[in-house]
Structure formats: structure tokens, C-alpha cells
PLY file of the C-alpha trace (Angstrom):
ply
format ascii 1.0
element vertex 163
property float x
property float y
property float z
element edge 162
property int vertex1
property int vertex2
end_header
91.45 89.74 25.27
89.87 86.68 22.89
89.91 83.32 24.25
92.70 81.31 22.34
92.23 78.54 20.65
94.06 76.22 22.94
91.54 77.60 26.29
88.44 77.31 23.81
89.07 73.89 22.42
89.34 72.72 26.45
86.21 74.30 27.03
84.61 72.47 24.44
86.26 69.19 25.37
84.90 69.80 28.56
80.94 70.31 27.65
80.99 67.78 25.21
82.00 65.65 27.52
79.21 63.09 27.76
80.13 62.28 32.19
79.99 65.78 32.23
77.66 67.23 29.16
74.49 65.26 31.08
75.37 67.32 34.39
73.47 69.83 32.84
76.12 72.48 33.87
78.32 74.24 31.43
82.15 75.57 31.75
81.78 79.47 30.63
85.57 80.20 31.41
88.88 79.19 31.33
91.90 81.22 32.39
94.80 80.98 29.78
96.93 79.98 32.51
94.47 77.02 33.64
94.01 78.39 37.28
90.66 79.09 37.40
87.48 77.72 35.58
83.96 79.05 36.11
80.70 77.07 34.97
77.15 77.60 35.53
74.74 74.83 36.19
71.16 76.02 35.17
67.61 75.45 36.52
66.29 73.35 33.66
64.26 70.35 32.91
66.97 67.91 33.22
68.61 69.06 36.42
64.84 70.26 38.01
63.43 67.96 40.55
60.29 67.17 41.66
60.48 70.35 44.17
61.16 72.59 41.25
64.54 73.16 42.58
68.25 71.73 41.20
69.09 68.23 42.35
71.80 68.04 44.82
73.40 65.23 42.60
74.10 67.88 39.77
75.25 70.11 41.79
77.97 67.55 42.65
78.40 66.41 39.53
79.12 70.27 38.01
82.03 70.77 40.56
83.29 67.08 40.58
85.59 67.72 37.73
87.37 71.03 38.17
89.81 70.57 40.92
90.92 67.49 39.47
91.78 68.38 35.94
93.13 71.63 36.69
95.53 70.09 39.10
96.42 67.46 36.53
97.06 69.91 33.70
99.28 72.10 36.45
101.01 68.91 37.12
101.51 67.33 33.58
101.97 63.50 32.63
103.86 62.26 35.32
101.39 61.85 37.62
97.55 60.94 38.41
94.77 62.65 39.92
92.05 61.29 41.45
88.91 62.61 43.01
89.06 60.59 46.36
85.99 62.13 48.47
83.78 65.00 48.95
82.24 66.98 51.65
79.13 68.43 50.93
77.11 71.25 52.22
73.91 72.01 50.91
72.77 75.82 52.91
69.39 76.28 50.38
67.71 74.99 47.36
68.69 75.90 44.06
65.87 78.06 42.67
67.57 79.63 39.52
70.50 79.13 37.71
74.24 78.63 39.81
77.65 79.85 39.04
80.99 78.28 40.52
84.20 80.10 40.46
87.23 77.20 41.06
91.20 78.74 41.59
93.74 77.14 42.36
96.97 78.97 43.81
100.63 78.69 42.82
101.47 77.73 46.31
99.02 74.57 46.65
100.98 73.53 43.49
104.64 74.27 44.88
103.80 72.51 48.42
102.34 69.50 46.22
105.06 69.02 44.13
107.20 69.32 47.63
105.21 66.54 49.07
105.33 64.19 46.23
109.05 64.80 45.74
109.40 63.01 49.07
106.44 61.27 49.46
104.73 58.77 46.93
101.12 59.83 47.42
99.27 63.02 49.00
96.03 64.39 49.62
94.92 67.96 49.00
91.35 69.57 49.47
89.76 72.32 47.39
86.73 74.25 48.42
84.31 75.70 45.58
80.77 77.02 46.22
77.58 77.07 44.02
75.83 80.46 44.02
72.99 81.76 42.88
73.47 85.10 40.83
73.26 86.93 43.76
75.97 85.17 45.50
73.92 83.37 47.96
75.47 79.96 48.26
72.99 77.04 47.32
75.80 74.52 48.34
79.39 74.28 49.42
82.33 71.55 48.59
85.21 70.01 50.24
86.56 68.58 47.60
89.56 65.64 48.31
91.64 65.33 45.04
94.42 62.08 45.85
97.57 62.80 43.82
100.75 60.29 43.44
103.72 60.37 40.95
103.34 57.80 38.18
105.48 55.05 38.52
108.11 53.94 35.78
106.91 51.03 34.48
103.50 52.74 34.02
103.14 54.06 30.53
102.42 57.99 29.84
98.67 58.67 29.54
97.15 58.49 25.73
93.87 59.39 24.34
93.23 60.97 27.48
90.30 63.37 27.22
91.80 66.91 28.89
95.69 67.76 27.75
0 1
1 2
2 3
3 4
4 5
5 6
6 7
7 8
8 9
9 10
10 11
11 12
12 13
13 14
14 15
15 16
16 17
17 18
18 19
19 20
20 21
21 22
22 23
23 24
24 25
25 26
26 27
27 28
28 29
29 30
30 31
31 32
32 33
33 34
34 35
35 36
36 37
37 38
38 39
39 40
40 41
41 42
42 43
43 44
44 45
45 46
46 47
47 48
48 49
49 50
50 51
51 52
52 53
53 54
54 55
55 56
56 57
57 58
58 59
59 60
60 61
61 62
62 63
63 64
64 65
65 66
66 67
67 68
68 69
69 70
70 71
71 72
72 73
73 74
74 75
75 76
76 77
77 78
78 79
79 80
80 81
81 82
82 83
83 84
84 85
85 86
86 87
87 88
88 89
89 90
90 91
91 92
92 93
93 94
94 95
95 96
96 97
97 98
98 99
99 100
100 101
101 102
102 103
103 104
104 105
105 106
106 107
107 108
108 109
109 110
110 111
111 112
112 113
113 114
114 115
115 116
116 117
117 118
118 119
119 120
120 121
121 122
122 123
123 124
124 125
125 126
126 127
127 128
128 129
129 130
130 131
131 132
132 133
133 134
134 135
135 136
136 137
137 138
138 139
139 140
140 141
141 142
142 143
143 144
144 145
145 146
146 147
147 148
148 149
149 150
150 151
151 152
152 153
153 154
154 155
155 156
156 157
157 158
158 159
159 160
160 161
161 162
């Protein structure tokens, strides 16, 4: 099935991006549903260090974003999402090019909209793991996204950059 023009306009958004465009890394897919993003984040000049191998910060910086804007395009308007921390495992260097796969489930949706419909704030985590091609994982994340309802007197989000 062709990607529509809704899922490839986001995908664009997303690598043009300038926070995200000088990661180096590059979103390759978008569900139509918004559940699940993959990206690759290549060997290159600009994320090679001096070992020959892909800085940890950009592997970081690939992954930072997913979690957080595919909860807050699950979730809609009415509330933020925030990257609050991250747990990071690096296992081996990066020697080639690395693919992440991020999902989300319907269920960590449901229970967060359960929390927030009693509580003000929650925090979820999200694990996603760079591979190499082979599926040998160069580094895993822990990623903490903090969600809270927006509050009335807070006006609805404009200009931002992902619907």
C-alpha cells in the first residue's frame, strides 16, 4: 500500500527538522495509524567519531524524539509531552549503519489516559533499541516520556511542528 500523503508529509516534517535533521538519522517509516516509526541513523562523516564508530550522542539524539511525538499525536491537543529522562545502554560500537523500530501499544495509551483522568501528571517509559542490520544491538533506551493534561487557562498548541 503507498504511503499517504498525511504519513509522508510527517515524515518529512520530521527530517527536515533542523533538532533532528543534524542527528544525522533519518525516519524511513511511519505507520498510517502513528504506532510505530522506524529510522536509521547511518555511519557517516557527521555522526563518525574519532574511533570510526557512531557517537553515542546521536544515537540518543535519533531515538529522543519518537516516543514523545507519537504519544502526543495518540493523545491530541489536550495535553503535553515531555521527554523527562533517559536510560542508556550502550552493549557495542556502532560500526555501520543502525535501524530503530519504536511501537507503541493500544493499552499503554488506554492505562495513560486512565491515569491522567484521575491524576494530573504521569510518567511512562518506552524501550527502543539501535541495531545494526544484523540485529545486534549497538545500544538500548529507557526512555521516560512525562505526560499531564493541559490546563484550561492554557491555550491549545499553534504552529507546533508535528500535528
Amino acid at each position: 500500500m503507498a504511503e499517504s500523503w498525511k504519513i509522508k508529509l510527517l515524515r518529512w516534517r520530521f527530517n527536515w527538522y533542523p533538532a533532528f535533521r543534524n542527528t544525522g538519522a533519518r525516519v524511513v517509516y511511519i505507520s498510517e495509524d502513528m504506532m510505530e516509526a522506524k529510522l536509521r541513523l547511518p555511519l557517516c562523516r557527521t555522526t563518525r567519531n574519532v574511533h570510526g564508530t557512531i557517537y553515542g550522542g546521536s544515537m540518543y539524539a535519533a531515538v529522543d524524539p519518537l516516543h514523545a511525538v507519537m504519544v502526543a499525536i495518540q493523545l491530541g491537543p489536550d495535553y503535553h509531552v515531555w521527554m523527562k529522562s533517559a536510560k542508556i545502554e550502550f552493549r557495542r560500537p556502532g560500526r555501520g549503519d543502525l535501524h530503530a523500530h519504536a511501537r507503541l501499544h493500544q493499552q499503554d495509551l488506554d492505562a495513560i489516559r486512565a491515569a491522567l483522568a484521575s491524576e494530573q501528571k504521569v510518567d511512562r517509559d518506552f524501550a527502543v533499541a539501535l541495531a545494526d542490520p544484523d540485529g545486534e544491538i549497538a545500544a538500548h533506551f529507557t526512555l521516560t516520556l512525562h505526560i499531564r493534561r493541559r490546563l484550561p487557562h492554557e491555550p491549545p498548541m499553534h504552529g507546533a511542528v508535528f500535528p
